[in-house]
C-alpha positions as CSV (number, residue, x, y, z in Angstrom):
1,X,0.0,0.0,0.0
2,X,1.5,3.4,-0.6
3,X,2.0,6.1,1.8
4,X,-0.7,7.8,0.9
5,X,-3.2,4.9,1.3
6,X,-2.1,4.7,5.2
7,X,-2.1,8.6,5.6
8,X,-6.3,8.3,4.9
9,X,-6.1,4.9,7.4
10,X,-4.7,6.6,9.8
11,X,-7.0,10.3,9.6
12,X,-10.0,8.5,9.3
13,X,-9.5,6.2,12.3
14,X,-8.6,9.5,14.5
15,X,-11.8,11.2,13.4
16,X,-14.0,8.0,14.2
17,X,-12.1,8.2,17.7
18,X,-12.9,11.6,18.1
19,X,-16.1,11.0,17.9
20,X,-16.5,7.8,19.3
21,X,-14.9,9.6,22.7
22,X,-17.8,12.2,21.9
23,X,-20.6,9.9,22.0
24,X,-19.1,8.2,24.6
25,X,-19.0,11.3,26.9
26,X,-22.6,12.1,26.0
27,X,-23.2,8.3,27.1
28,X,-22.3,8.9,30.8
29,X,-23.8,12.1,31.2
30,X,-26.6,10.8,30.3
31,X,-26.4,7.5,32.0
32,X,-26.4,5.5,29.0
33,X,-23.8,3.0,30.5
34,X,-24.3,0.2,28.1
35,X,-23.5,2.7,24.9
36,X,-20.5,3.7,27.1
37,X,-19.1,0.3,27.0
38,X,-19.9,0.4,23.4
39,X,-18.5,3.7,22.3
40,X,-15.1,3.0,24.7
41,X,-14.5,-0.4,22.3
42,X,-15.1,1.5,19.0
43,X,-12.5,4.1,20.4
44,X,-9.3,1.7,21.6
45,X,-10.1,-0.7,18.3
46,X,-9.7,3.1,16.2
47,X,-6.7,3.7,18.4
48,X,-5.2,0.3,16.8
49,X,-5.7,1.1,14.0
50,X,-4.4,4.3,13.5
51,X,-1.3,2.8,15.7
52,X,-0.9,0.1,13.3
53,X,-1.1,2.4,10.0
54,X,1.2,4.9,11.7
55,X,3.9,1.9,12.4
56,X,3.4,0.6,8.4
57,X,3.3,4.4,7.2
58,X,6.6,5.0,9.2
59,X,8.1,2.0,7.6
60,X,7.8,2.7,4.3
61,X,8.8,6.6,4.8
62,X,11.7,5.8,6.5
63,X,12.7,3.2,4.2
């Protein structure tokens, strides 16, 4: 995959963590715990994968 492929991996997992965490805050102020849970998992699985693009995009930058 080129570099550029991982760049939009790695910007669109941030902007579903962003607001993911958004949702998520709006879940416990409102009590919604189960949708907490829910919105947390989304969050770390986007933090993976934006962690795993910037490892591959680094690779192939450096390289």
């Amino acid at each position: 995959m080129s570099k550029r492929g991982w760049v939009i991996i790695i910007m669109t997992s941030l902007i579903v963590n962003v607001i993911s965490l958004q949702h998520t805050i709006e879940a416990y102020y409102g009590r919604e715990y189960g949708a907490v849970t829910t919105c947390m998992i989304v969050s770390i699985a986007s933090v993976i994968v934006a962690l795993t693009a910037y490892i591959n995009w680094r690779k192939l930058e450096y390289n």
